[in-house]
Backbone as CSV, one residue per row, in Angstrom:
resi,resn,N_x,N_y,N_z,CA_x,CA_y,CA_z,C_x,C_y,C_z
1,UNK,71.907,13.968,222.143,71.999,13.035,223.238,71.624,11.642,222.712
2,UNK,72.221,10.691,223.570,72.122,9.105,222.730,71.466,8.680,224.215
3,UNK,70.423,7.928,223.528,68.952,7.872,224.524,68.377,6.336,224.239
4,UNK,69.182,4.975,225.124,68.354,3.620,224.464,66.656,3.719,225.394
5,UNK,66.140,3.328,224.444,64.827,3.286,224.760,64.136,1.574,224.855
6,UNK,63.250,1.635,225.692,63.232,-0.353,225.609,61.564,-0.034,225.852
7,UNK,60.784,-1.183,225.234,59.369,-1.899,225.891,59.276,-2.712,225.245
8,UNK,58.339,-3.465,226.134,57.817,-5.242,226.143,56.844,-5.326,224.921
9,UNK,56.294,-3.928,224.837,55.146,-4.247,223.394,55.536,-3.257,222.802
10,UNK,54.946,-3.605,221.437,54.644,-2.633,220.162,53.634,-2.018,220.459
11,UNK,53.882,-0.938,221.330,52.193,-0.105,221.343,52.706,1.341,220.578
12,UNK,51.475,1.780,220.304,51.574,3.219,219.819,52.230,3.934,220.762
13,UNK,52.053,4.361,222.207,52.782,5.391,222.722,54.304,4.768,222.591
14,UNK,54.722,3.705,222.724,55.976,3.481,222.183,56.948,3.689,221.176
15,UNK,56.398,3.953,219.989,56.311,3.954,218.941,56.482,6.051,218.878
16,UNK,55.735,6.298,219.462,55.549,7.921,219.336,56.892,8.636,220.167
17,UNK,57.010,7.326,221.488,58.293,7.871,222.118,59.351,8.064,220.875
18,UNK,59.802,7.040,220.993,60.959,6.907,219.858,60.754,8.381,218.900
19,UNK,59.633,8.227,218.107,59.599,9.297,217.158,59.951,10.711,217.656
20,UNK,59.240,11.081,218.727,59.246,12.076,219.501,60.715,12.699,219.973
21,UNK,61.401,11.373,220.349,63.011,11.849,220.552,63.697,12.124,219.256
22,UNK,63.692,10.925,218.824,64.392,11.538,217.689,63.820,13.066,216.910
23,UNK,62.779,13.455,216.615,61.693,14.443,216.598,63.045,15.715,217.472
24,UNK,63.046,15.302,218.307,63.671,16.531,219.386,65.524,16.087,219.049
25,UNK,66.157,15.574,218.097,67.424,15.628,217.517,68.133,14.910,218.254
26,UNK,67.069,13.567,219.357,68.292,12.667,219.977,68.430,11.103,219.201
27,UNK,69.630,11.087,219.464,69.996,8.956,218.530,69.160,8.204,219.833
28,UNK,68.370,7.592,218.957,68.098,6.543,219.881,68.297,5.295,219.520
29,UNK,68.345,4.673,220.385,68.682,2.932,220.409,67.504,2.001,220.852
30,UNK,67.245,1.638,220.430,65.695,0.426,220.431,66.232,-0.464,220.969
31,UNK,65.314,-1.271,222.128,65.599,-2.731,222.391,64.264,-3.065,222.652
32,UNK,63.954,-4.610,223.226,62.754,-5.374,223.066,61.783,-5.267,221.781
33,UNK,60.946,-5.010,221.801,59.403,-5.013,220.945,59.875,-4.121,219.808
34,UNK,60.398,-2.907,220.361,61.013,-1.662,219.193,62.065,-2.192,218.119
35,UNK,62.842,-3.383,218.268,63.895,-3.550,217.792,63.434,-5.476,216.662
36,UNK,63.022,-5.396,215.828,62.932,-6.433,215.094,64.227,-7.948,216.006
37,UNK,63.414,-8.691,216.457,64.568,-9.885,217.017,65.151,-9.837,218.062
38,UNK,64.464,-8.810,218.954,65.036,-8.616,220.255,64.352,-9.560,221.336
39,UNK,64.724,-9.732,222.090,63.534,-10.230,223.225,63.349,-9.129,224.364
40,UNK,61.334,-9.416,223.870,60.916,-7.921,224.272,60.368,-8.103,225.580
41,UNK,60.671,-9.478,226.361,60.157,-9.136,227.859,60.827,-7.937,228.773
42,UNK,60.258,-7.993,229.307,60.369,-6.246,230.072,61.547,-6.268,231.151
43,UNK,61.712,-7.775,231.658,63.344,-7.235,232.597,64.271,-7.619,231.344
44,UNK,64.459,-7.921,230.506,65.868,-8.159,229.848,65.601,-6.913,228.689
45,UNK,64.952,-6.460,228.027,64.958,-5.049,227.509,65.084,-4.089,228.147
46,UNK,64.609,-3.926,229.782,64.856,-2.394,230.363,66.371,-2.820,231.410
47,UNK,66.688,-3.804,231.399,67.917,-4.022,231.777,69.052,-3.663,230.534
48,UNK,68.936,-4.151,229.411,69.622,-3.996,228.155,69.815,-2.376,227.884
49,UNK,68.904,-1.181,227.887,68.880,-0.212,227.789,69.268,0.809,228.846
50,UNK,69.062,0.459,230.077,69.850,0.853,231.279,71.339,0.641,231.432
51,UNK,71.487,-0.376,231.000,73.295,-1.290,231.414,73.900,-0.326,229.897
52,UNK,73.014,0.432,228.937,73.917,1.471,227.945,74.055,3.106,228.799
53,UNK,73.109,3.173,230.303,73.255,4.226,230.556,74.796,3.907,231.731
54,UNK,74.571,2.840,232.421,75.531,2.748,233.241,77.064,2.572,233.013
55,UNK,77.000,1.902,231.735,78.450,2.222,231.078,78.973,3.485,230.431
56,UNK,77.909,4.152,229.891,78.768,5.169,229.733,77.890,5.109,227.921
57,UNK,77.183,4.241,227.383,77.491,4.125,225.739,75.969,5.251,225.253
58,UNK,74.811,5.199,226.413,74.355,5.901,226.523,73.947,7.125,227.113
59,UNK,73.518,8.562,226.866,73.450,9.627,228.191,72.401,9.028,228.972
60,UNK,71.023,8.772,228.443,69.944,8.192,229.359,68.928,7.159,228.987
61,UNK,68.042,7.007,229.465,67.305,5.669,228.958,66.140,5.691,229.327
62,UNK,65.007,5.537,228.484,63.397,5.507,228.618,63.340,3.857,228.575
63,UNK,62.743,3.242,229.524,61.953,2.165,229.602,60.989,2.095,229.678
64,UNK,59.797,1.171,229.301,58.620,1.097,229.314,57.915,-0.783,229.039
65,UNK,57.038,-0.607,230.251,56.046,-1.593,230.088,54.638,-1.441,230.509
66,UNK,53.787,-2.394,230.662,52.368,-1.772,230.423,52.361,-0.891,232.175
67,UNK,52.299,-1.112,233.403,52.687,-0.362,234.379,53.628,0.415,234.434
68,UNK,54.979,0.121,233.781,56.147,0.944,234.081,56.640,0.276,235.509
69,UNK,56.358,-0.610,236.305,56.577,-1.153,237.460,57.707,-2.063,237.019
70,UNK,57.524,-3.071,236.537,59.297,-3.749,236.035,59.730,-3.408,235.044
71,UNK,59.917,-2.456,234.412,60.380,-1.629,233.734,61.427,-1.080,234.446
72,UNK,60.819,-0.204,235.598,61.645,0.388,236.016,62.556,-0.346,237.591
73,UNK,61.663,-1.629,237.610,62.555,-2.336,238.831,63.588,-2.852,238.417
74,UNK,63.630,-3.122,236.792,64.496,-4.062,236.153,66.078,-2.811,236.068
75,UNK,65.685,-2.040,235.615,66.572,-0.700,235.351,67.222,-0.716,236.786
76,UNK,66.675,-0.619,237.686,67.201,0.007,238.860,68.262,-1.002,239.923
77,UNK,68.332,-2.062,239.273,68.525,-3.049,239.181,70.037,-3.279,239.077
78,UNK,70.287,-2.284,237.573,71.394,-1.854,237.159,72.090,-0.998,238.110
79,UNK,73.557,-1.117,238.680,74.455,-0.254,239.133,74.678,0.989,238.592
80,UNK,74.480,2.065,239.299,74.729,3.371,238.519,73.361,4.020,238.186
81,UNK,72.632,3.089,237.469,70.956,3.772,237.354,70.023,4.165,238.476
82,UNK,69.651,5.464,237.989,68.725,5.775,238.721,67.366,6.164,238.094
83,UNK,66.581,5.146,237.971,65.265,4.824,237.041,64.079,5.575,238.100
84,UNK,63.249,6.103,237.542,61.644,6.572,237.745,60.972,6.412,237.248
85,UNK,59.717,5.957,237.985,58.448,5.949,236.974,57.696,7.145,237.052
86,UNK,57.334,7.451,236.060,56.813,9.076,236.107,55.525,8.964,235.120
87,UNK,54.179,9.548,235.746,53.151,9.587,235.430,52.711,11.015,235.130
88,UNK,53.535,11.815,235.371,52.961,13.260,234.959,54.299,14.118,234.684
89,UNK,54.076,15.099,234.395,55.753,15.748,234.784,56.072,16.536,235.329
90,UNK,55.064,16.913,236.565,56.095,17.020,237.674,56.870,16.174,238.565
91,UNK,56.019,14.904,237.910,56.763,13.807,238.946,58.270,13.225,238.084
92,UNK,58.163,14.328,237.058,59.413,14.061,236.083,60.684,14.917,236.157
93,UNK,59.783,16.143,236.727,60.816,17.093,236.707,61.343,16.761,238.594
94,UNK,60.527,16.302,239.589,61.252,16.150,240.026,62.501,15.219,240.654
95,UNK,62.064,13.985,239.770,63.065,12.646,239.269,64.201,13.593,238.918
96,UNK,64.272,14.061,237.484,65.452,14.577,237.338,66.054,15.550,238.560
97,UNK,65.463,17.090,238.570,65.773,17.650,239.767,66.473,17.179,240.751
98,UNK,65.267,16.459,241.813,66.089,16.049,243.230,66.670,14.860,243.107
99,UNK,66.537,13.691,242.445,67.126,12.472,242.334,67.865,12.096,241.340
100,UNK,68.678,13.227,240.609,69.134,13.222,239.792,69.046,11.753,238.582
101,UNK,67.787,11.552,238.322,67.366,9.778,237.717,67.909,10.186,235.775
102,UNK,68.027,8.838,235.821,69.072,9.060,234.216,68.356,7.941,233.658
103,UNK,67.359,7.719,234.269,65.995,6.339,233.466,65.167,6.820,233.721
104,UNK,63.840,7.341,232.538,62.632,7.684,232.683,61.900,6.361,232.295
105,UNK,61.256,5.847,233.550,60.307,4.662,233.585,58.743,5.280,233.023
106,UNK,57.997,4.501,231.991,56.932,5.135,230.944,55.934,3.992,231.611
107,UNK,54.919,3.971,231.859,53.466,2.954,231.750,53.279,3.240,229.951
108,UNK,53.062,2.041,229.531,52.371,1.905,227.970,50.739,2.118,228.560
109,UNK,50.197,2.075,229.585,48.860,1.709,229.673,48.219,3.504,230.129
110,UNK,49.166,4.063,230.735,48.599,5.387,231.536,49.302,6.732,230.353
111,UNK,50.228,6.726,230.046,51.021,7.729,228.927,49.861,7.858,227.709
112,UNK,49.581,8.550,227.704,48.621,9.135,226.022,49.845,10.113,225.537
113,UNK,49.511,10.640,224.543,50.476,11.179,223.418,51.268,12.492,224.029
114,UNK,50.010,13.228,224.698,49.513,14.643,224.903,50.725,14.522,226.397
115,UNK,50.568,13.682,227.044,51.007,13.029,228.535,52.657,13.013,228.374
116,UNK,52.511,12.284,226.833,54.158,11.757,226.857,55.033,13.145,226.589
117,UNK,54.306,13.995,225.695,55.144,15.469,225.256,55.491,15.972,226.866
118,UNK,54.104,16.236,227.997,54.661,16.828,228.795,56.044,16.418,229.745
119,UNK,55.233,15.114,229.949,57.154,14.491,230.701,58.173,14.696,230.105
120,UNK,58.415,14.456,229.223,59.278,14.406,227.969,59.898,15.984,228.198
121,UNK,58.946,17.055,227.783,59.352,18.582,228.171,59.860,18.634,229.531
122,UNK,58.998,18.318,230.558,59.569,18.102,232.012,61.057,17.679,232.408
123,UNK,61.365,16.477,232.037,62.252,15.758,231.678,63.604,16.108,231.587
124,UNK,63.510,16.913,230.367,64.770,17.610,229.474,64.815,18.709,229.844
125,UNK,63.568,19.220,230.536,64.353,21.281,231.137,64.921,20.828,232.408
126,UNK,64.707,19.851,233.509,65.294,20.094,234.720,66.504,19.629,234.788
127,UNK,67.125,20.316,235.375,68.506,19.973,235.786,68.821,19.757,237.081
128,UNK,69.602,18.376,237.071,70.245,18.018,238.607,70.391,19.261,239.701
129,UNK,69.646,19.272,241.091,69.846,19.991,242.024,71.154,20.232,242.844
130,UNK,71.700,21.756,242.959,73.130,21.594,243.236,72.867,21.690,244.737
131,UNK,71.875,21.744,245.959,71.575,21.789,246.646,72.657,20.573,247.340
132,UNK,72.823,21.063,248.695,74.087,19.955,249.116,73.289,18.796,249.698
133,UNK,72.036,19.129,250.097,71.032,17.672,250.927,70.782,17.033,249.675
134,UNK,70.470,17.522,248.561,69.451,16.598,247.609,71.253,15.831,247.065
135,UNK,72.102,16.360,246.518,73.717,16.036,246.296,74.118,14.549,247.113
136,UNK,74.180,14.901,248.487,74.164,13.836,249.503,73.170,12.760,249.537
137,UNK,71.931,13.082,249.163,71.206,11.968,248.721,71.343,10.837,247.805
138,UNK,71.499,11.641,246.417,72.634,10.686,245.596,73.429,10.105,245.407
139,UNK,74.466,10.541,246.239,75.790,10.073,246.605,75.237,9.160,247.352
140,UNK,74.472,8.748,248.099,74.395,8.120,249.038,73.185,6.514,248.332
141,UNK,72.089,7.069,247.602,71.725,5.916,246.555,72.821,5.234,245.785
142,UNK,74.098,6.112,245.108,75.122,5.429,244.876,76.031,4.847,245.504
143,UNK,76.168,4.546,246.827,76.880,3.825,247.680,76.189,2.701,248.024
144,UNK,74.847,2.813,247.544,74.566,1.293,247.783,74.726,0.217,247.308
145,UNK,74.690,0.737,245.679,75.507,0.012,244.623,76.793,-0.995,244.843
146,UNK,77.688,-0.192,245.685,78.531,-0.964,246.259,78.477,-1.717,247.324
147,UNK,77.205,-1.808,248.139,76.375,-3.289,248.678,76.172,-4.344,248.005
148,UNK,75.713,-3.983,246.454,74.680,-5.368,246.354,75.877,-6.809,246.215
149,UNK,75.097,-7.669,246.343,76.202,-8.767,246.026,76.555,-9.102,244.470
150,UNK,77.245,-9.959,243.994,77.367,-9.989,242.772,76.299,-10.668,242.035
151,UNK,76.287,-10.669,240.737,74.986,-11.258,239.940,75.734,-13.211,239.988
């Protein structure tokens, strides 16, 4: 799986993400702080790494800043994305699960190593709910998309 990953700093759990995926046999793509010459503020890196899930160039996208709060407002931001911030992993598994989300939003400040494996595991076992309410839900976050006004 091809997975851009973005944060505002060079922190260690950042640093471990990346490793960690690739670690688990996915390409990843660096932007902001991760990427030598990027600009690593947190809406134009987790926008940059989202806008690879919404086209199509990526399957999904980890963002991260020290909350994970514009990280993941910036992502969501994006048409097509459906970004979470997830602090544990059940709150991961059920991002993926019921809200079928294709952006895992990271805090650099709350994620420890031990933290990041479990979401991460969380993450990658659940699969989109074929349930027809949680289905209709989605469909229906994606119709809003076709509200917003133009940029």
């Amino acid at each position: 799986m091809r997975i851009s990953v973005s944060s505002d700093m060079d922190e260690p759990v950042a640093r471990s993400l990346v490793a960690e995926l690739r670690g688990r046999g996915h390409e990843v793509v660096a932007y902001g702080a991760l990427r030598p010459g990027a600009d690593p503020q947190w809406a134009v890196c987790s926008e940059a790494a989202a806008r690879e899930v919404a086209v199509g160039t990526s399957d999904q996208a980890v963002v991260c800043c020290w909350t994970g709060t514009g990280a993941s407002i910036a992502a969501n931001k994006v048409p097509g994305v459906r970004a979470a911030l997830c602090t544990d992993a059940y709150t991961a598994d059920g991002a993926r699960r019921w809200n079928d989300a294709n952006v895992l939003a990271l805090s650099l400040r709350l994620t420890s190593e031990p933290l990041l494996k479990e979401i991460l595991d969380a993450w990658f076992t659940a699969e989109p709910s074929a349930d027809a309410d949680d289905r209709e839900n989605v469909a229906r976050v994606g119709r809003l998309d076709l509200n917003r006004p133009a940029p």
